[in-house]
LUMFIBA-14794 format. One line per 3 residues: number of its first residue (from 1); their letters; for each residue x negated, y negated, z of C-alpha. Coordinates in nm, 4 decimals. Each point is the difference from the previous one (the first is absolute). Layout:
BEGIN
NUM> A> X/Y/Z | ...
! end
This chain:
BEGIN
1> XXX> -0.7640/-1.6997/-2.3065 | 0.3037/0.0518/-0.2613 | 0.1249/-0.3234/-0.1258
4> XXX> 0.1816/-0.0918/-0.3258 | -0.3187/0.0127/-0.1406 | -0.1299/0.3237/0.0398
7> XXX> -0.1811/0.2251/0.2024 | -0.2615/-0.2089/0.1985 | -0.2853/0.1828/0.1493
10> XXX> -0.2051/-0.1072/0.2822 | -0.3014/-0.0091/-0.2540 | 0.1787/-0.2466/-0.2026
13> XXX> 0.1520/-0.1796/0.3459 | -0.3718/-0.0454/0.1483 | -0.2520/0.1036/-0.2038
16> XXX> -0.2023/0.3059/-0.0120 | -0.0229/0.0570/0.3308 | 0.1172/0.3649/-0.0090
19> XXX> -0.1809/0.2831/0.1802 | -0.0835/0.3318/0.0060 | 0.2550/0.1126/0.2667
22> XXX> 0.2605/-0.2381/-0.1531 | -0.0066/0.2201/-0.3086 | 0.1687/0.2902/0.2017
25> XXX> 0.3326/-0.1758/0.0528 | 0.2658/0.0789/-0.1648 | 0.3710/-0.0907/0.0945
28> XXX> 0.2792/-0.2343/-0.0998 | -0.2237/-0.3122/0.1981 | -0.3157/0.0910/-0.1240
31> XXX> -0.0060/-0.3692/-0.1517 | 0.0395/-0.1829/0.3777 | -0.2758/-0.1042/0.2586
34> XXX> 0.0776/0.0099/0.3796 | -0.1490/-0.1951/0.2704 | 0.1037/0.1822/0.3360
37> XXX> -0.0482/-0.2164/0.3004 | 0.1088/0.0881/0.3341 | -0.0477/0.3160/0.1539
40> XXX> 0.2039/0.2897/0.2384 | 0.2947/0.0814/-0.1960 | 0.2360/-0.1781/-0.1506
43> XXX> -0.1901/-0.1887/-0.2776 | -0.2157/0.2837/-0.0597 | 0.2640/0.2583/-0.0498
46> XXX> 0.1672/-0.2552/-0.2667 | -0.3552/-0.0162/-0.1909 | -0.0368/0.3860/0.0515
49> XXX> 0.3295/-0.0237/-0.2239 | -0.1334/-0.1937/-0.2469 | -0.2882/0.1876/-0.0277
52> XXX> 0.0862/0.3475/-0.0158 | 0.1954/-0.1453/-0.3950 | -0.3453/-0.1155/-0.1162
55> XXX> -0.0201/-0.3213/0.1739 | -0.3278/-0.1567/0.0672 | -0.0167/-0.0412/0.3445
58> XXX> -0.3332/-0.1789/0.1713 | 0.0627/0.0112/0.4069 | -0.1414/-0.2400/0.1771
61> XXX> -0.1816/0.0684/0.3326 | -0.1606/-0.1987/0.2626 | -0.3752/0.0724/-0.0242
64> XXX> -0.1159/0.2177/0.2560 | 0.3403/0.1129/0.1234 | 0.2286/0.1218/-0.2870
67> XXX> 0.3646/0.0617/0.0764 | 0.0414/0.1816/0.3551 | 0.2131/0.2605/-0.2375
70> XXX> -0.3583/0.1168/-0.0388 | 0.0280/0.1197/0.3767 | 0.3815/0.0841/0.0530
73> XXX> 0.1252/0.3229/-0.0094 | -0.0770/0.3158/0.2172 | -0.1621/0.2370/-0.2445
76> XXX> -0.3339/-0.0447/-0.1898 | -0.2084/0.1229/-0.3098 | -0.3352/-0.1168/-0.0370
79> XXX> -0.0124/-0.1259/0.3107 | 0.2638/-0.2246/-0.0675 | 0.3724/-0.0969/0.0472
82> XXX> 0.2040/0.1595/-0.2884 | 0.2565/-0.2437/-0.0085 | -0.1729/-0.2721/-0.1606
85> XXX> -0.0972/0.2402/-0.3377 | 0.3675/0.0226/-0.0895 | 0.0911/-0.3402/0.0774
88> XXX> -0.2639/-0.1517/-0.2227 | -0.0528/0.2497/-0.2522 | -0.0465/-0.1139/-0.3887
91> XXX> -0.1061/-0.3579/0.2348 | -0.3440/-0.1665/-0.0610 | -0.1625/-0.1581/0.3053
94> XXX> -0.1469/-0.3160/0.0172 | -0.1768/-0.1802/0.3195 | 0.1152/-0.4033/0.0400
97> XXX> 0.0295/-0.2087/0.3075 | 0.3528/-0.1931/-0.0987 | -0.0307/-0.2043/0.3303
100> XXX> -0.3542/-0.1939/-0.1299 | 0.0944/-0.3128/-0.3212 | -0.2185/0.2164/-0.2050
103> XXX> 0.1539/0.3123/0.0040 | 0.3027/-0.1952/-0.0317 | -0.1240/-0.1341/-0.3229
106> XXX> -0.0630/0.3566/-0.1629 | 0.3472/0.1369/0.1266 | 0.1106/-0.3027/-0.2866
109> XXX> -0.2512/0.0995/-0.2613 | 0.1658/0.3388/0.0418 | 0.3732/-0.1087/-0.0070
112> XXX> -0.1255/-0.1460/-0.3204 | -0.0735/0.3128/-0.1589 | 0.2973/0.1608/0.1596
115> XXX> 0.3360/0.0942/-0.0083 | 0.1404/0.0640/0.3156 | -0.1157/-0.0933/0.3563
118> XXX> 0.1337/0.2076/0.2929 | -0.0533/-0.1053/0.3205 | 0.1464/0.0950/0.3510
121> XXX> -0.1395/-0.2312/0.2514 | 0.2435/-0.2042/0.2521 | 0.1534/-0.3163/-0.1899
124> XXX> -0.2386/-0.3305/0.0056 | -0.3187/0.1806/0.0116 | -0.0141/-0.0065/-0.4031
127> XXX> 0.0399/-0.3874/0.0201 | -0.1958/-0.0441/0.2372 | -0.3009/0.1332/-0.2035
130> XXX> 0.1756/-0.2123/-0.3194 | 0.0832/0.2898/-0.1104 | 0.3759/-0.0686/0.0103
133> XXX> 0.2373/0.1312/-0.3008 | -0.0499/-0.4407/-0.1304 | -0.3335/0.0452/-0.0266
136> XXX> -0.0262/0.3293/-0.1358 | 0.2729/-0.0879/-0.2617 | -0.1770/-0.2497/-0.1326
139> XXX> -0.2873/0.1949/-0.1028 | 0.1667/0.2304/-0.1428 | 0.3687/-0.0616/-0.0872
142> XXX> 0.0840/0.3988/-0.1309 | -0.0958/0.1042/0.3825 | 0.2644/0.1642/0.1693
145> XXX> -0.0713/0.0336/0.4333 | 0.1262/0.2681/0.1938 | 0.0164/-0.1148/0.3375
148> XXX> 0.1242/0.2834/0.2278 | 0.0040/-0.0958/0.3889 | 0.2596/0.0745/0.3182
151> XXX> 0.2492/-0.2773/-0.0599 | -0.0804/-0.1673/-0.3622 | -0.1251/-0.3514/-0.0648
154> XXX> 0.2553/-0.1579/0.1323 | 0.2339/-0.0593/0.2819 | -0.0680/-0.0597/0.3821
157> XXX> -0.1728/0.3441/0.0728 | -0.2293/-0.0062/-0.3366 | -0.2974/-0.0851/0.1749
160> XXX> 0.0223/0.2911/0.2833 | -0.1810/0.3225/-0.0290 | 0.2050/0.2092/-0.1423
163> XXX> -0.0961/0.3690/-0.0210 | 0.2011/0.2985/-0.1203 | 0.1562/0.1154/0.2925
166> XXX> 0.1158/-0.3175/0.1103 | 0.1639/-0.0620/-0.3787 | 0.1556/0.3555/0.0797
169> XXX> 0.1772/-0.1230/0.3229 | 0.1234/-0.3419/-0.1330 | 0.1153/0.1641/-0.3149
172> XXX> 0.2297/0.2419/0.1666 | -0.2185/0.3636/-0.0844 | -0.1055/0.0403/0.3394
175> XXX> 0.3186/-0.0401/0.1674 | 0.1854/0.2750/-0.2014 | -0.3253/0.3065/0.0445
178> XXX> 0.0140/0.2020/0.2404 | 0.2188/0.1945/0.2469 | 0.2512/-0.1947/0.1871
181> XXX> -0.1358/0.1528/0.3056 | -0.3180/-0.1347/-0.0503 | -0.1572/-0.3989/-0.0653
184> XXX> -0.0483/-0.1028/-0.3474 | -0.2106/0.1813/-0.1879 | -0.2382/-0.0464/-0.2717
187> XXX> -0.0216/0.1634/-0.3443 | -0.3778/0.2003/0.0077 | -0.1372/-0.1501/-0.2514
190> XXX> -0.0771/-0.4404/-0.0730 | 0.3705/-0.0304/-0.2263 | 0.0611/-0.3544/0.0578
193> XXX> -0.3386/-0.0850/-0.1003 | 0.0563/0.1958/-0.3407 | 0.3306/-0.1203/-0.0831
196> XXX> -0.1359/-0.3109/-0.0086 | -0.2961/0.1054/-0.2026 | 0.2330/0.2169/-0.2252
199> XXX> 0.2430/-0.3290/-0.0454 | -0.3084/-0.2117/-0.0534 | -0.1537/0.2075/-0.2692
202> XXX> 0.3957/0.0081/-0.1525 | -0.0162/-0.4179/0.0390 | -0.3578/0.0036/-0.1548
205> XXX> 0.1012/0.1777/-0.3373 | 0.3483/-0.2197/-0.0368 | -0.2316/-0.2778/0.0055
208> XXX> -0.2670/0.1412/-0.2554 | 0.3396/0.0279/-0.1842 | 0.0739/-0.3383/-0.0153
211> XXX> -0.3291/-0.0832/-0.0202 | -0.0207/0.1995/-0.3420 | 0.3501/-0.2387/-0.0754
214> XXX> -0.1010/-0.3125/0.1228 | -0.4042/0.0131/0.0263 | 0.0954/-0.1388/0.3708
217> XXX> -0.0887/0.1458/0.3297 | 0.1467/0.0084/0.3241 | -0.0060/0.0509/0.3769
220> XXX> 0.1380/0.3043/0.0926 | 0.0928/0.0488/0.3911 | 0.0904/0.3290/0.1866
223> XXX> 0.0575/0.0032/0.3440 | -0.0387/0.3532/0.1930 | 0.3142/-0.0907/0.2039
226> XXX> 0.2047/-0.0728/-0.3563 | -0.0993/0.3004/-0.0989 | 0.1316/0.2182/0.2621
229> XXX> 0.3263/-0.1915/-0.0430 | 0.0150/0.0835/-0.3481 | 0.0398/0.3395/0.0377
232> XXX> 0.2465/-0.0169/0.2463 | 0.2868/0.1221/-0.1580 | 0.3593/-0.1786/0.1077
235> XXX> -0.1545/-0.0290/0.3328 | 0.0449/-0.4258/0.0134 | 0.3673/0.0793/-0.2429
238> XXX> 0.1458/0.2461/0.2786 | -0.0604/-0.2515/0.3165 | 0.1135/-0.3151/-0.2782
241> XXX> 0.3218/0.1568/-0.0488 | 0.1362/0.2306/0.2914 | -0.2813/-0.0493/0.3130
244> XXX> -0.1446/0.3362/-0.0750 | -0.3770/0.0014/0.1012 | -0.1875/0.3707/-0.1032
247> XXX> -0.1648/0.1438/0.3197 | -0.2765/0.2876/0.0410 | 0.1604/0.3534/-0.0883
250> XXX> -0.3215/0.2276/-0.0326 | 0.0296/0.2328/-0.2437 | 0.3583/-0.0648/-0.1433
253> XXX> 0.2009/-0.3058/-0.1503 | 0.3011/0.0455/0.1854 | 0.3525/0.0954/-0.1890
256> XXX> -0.2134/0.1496/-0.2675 | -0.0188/0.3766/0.0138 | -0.1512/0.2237/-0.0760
259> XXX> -0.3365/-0.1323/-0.0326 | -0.2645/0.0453/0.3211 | -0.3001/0.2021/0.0643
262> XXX> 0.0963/0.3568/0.0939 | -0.2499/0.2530/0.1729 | -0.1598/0.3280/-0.1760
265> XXX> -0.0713/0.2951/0.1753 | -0.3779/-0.0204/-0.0554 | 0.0010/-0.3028/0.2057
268> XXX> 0.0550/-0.2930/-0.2956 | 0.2240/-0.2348/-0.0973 | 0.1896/-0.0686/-0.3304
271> XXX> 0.2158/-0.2736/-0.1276 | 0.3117/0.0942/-0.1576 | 0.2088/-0.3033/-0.1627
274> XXX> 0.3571/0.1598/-0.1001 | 0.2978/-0.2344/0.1278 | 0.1653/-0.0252/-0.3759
277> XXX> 0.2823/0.1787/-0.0121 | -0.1435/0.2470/-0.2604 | -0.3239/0.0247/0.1172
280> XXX> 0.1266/0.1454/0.3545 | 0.2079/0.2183/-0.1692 | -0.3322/0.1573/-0.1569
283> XXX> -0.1273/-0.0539/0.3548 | 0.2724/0.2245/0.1899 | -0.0107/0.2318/-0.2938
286> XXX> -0.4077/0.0358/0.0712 | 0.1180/0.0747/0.3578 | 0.2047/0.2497/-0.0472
289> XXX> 0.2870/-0.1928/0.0861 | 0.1684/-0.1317/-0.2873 | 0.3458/-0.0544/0.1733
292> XXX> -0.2042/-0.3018/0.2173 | 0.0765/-0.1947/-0.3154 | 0.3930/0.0520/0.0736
295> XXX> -0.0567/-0.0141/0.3060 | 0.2196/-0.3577/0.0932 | -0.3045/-0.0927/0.2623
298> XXX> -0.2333/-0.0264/-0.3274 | 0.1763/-0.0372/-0.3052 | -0.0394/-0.3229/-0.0553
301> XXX> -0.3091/-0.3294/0.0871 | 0.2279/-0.1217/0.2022 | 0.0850/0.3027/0.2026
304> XXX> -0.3827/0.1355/0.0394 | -0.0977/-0.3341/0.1283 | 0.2605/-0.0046/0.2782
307> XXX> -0.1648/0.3677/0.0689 | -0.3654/-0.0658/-0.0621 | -0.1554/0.1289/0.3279
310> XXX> 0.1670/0.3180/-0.0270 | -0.0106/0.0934/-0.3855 | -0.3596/-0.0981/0.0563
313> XXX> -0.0148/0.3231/0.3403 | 0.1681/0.2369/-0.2396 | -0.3179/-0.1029/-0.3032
316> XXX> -0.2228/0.0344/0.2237 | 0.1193/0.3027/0.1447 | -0.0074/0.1569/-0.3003
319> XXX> -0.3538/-0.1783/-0.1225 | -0.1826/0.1714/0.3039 | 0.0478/0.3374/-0.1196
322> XXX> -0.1909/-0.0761/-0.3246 | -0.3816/-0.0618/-0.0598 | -0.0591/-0.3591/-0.1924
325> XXX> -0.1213/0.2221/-0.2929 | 0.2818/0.1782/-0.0669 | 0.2699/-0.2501/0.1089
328> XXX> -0.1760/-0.2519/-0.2366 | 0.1166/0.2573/-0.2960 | 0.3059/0.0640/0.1103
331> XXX> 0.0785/-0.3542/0.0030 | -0.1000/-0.0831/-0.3322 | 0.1883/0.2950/-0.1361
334> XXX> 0.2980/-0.1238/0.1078 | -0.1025/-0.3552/-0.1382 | -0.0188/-0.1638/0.3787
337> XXX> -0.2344/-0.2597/0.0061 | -0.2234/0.0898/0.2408 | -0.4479/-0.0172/0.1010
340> XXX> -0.1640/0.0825/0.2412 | -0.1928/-0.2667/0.2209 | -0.3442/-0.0023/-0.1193
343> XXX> -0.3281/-0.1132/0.1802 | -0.3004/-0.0281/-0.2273 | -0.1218/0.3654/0.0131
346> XXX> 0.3299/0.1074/-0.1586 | 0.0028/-0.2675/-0.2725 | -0.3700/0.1227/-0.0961
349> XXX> 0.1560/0.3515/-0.0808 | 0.3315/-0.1004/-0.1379 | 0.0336/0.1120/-0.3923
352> XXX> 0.1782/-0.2901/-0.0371 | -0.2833/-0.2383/0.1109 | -0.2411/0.1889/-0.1685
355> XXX> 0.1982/0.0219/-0.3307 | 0.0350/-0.4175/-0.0492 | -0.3149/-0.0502/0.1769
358> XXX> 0.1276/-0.1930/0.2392 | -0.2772/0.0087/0.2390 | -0.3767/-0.0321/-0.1954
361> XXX> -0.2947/0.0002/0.1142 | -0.2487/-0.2762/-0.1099 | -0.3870/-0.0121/0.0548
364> XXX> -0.1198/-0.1320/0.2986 | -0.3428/-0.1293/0.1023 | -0.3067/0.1940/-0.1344
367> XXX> 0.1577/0.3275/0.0392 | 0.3388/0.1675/0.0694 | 0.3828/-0.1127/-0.0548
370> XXX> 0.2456/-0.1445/0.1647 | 0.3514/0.0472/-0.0316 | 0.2638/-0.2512/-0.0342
373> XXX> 0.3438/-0.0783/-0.1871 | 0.0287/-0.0623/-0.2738 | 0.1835/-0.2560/-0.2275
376> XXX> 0.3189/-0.1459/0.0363 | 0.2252/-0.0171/-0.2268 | -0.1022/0.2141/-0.3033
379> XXX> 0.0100/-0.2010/-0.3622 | -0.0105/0.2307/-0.3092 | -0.1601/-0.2139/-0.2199
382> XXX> -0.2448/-0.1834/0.2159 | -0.0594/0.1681/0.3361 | -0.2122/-0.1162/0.2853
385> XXX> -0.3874/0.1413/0.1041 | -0.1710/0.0589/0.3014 | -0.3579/-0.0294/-0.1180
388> XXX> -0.1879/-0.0426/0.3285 | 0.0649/-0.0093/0.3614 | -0.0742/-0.3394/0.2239
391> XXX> -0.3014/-0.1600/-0.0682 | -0.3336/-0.0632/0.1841 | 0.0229/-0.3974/0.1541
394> XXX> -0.1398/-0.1990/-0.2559 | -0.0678/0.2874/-0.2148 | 0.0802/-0.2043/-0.3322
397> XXX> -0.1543/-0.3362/0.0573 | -0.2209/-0.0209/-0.2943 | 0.3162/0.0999/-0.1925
400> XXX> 0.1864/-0.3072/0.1779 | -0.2074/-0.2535/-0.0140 | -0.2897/0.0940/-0.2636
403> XXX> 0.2082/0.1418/-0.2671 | 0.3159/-0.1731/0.0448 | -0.0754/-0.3493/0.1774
406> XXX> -0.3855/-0.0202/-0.1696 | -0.2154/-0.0493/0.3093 | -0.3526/0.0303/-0.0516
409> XXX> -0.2546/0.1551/0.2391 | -0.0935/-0.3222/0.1609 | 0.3697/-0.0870/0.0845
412> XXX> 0.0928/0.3880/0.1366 | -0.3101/-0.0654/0.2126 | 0.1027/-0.3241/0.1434
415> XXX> 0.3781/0.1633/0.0551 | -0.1674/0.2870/0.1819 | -0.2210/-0.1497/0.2094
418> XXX> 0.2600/-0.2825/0.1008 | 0.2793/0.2966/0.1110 | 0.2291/-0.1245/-0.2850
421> X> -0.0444/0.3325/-0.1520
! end
């Protein structure tokens, strides 16, 4: 860690306790150690964060069993699920049973060579293995804790189970997706749980901040439903002030037109975004009907949103006639913004993919790739790695808990055959 001082390295932090694969980092947190605990989600994807920037990240796994990750997901390489790979890439893995007092006891040898713990477990079952933020502080006062769960740490629903969807529905996402027509629906993908993670990981490096400032540590506490509130927009402002509460409204945000999905007449679909004044103008003119932006209907925000439904029949009337190909270029001649909805085989052949590699593909078992996304955001100076793809359960024990904590063979024995490890 950077203090007034000077570039600290773990070396210098703990010893020589460096491996081989540690070498390979590089990134702007090459000089912090991570202790994931938990498992789904939400914690992970916040030490998958930390990670892909160089972070040391040692995941901890219930012997035996691993994170069910390791099974979720339909597809699978290697016989295996594909999901976990991405999620715990540039991770090591490390077998410990935190519910026994003595693997309770090496979870605080390792926040004592650590920087961060992350954990994601419903509130009170870290204190009830005294393994509570008090405890952990004391041994070392420079930790910082990312706690990510559905409600936070506090309050009168902290100790529920709280899993993404549900922090989706009490944070207001679910009620505003979908079609009107239709009950709520849900986003395809896990977003509550990784806006929390994504917040979490932003909580975890103010803290590393002040840490550098202050050479003090601190709790940090994200809650999935907090989350999902925080990206709300003026949703709570526009009931606050005038009793307006945003309903479903599919594929538009009513008043605000031009900007829908439109059908092409090889059978797709494209987005087209053009309700400033100007940019409709360029729109009509793409059209062949540049007096539309005269046209007292459409010449101004205001005016297209009290038409919406049928500026959006004459688009799409027009949209039909062209293949997604050629409308695409028409489009961005004009300077419309405009895309095409992609599913993954058309991001794999997009230039524009290819050209800032944002899809890589990283080495995967004992043979063959897999593909995956890459890093987000880009740094110039000190950019994030993908070095490996999720690890084998327990695959880095002896780096754990020979190299690092200094068991001998007679204690890794006794851990083994006891199920601590």
């Amino acid at each position: 860690m950077r203090g007034s001082g000077g570039s600290i390295t773990l070396r210098q932090k703990y010893g020589d306790i460096m491996t081989a694969s540690d070498e390979n980092r590089s990134g702007p947190l090459t000089d912090l150690r991570v202790i994931e605990m938990g498992q789904l989600l939400a914690g992970p994807f916040c030490a998958q964060l930390l990670g892909d920037f160089g972070a040391e990240v040692i995941k901890l796994e219930q012997p035996g069993v691993g994170d069910p990750m390791r099974e979720w997901g339909r597809e699978r390489a290697n016989g295996k699920a594909v999901w976990f790979p991405v999620l715990a890439r540039n991770k090591k893995s490390a077998t410990l049973n935190a519910r026994e007092p003595e693997g309770q006891e090496i979870i605080r040898e390792l926040v004592g060579k650590s920087d961060i713990l992350v954990e994601n477990f419903r509130p009170g079952t870290m204190e009830r293995w005294n393994l509570g933020w008090d405890e952990l502080s004391k041994i070392n006062p420079r930790l910082v804790m990312v706690r990510v769960s559905g409600y936070g740490q506090t309050g009168p629903y902290s100790k529920r189970a709280g899993y993404g969807a549900i922090g989706e529905a009490l944070g207001g996402l679910r009620h505003v997706v979908g079609d009107p027509s239709t009950p709520p629906s849900r986003v395809g993908i896990s977003l509550g749980d990784t806006l929390a993670a994504t917040f979490a990981a932003l909580g975890c490096m103010m803290a590393i901040h002040n840490v550098h400032r202050t050479g003090r540590g601190q709790m940090v506490d994200s809650a999935i439903y907090e989350a999902v509130l925080g990206v709300m927009e003026s949703l709570v402002s526009e009931y606050d002030q005038g009793g307006f509460i945003r309903e479903r409204t599919g594929s538009i945000l009513p008043k605000i037109a031009p900007s829908n999905v439109y059908p092409t007449k090889d059978g797709k679909m494209i987005v087209i975004g053009a309700n400033q004044d100007t940019v409709f103008g360029r729109l009509a003119g793409a059209m062949g009907e540049p007096e539309l932006a005269g046209d007292e209907r459409y010449s101004s925000h205001t005016a297209r949103g009290e038409h919406q439904e049928e500026l959006d029949d004459r688009i799409s009337a027009w949209t039909s006639t062209i293949d997604s190909g050629p409308l695409e270029e028409i489009l961005e001649a004009a300077g419309v913004p405009a895309g095409n909805i992609y599913r993954v085989p058309e991001m794999l052949e997009d230039a524009h993919f290819k050209a800032r590699e944002a899809i890589i593909r990283v080495t995967h078992g004992n043979s063959g790739t897999l593909a995956m996304q890459n890093i987000v955001p880009r740094l110039s100076e000190t950019p994030g790695v993908i070095r490996r793809s999720g690890p084998e359960l327990g695959e880095h024990n002896d780096d754990v808990y020979r190299k690092l904590l200094g068991f001998d063979d007679s204690r890794m024995k006794a851990l083994k055959d006891s199920g601590i490890i």
